[in-house]
C-alpha atoms as one frame of an Amber mdcrd trajectory, in Angstrom:
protein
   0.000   0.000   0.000   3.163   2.331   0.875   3.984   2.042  -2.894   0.765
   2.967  -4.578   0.078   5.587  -1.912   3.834   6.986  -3.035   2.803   6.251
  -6.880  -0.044   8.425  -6.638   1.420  10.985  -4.567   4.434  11.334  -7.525
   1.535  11.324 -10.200  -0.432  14.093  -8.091   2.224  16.039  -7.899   3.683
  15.931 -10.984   0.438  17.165 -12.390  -0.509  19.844  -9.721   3.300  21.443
 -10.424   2.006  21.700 -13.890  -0.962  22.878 -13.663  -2.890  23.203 -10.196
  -6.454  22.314 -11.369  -5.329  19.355 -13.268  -3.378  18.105 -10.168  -6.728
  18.633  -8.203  -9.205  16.957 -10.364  -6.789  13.621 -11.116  -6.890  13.258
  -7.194 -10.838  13.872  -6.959 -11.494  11.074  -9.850  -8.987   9.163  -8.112
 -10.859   9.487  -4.872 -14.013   9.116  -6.764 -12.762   5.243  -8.047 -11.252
   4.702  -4.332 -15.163   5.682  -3.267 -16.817   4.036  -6.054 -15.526   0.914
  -5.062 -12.782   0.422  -8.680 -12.545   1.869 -11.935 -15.138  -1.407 -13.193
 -17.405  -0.688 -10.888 -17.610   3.325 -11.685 -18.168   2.572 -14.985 -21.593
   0.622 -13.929 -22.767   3.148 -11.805 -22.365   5.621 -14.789 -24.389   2.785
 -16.821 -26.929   2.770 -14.123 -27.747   6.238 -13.834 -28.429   7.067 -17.299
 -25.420   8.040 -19.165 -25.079   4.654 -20.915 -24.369   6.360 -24.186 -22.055
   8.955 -22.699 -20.158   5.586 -20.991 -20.283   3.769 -24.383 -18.199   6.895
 -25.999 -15.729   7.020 -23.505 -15.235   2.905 -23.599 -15.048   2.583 -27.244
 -12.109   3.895 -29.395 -14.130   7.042 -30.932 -14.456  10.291 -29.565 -15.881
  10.825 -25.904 -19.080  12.532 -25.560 -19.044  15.343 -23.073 -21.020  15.226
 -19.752 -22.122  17.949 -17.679 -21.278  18.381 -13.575 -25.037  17.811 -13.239
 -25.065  14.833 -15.610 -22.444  13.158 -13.317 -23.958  14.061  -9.866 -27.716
  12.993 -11.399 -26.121   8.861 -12.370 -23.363   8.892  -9.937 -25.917  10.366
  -6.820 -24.720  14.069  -5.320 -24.002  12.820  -2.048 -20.892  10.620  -3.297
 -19.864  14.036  -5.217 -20.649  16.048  -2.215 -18.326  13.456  -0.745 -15.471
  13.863  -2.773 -16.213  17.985  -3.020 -15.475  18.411   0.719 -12.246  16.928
   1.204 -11.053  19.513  -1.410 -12.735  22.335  -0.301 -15.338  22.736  -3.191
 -18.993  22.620  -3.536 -20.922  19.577  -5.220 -21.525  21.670  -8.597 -17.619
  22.779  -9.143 -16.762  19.057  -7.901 -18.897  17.938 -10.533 -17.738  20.315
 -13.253 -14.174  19.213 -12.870 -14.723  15.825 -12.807 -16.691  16.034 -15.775
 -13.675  17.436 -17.570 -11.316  14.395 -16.431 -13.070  11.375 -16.210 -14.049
  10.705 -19.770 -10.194  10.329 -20.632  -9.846   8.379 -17.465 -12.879   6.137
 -18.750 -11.028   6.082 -22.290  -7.491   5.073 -20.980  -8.868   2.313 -18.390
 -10.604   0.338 -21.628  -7.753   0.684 -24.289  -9.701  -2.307 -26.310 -13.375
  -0.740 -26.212 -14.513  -3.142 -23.817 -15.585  -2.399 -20.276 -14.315  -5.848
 -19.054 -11.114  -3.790 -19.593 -11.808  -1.999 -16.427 -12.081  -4.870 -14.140
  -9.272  -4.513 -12.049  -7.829  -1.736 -13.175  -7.147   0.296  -9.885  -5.758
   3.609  -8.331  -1.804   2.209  -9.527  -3.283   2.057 -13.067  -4.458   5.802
 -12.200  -1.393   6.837 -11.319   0.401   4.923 -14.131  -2.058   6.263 -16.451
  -1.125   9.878 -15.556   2.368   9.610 -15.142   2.826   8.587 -18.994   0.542
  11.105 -20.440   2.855  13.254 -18.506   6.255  12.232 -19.927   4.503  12.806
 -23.850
């Protein structure tokens, strides 16, 4: 656990000395997975709460459709954004807003192959991993 906690620290940081917001929203979606119980299981929810075709862009190898703050906190529930608002000192609509920006591409990395089975297991080191070597492009 001391190494993915230090992997994701490196990964936070690398991206918050870039660029503060960026560094701020990869720890919220990576809070958000922590919360929502894996990357796999995130990806349901989203399925579950209506953005099923939003959640189909992101998983196949197209384009990702955009998704509103409120279109995240209406399939994902507002208290789990609420949730992840307050430990960083935001309300549930700019929680929302941000994530919205991020976690298409985090949706789109975790299922390389268009498939959601893709995301099974793929975890907070992924994250990190994930981040780190869009960083070094």
């Amino acid at each position: 656990m001391a190494l993915m906690d230090s992997l994701l620290n490196a990964a936070a940081s690398a991206i918050g000395g870039a660029n503060g917001q960026q560094g701020t929203a990869v720890q919220m979606v990576m809070d958000l997975v922590q919360q929502s119980g894996g990357v796999g299981n995130l990806i349901n929810q989203l399925q579950q709460g209506g953005l099923g075709g939003a959640r189909e862009s992101w998983i196949s190898t197209g384009s990702n459709q955009s998704v509103s703050g409120s279109d995240l906190q209406s399939a994902l529930g507002s208290g789990l954004i609420e949730q992840v608002a307050a430990k960083f000192g935001m309300d549930g609509q700019q929680a929302g807003d941000l994530l919205a920006q991020y976690l298409p591409n985090l949706v789109d990395g975790a299922t390389p192959n268009g498939s959601a089975q893709d995301a099974d297991g793929f975890g907070l080191d992924d994250i990190a991993s994930l981040v780190l070597k869009n960083l070094v492009k």
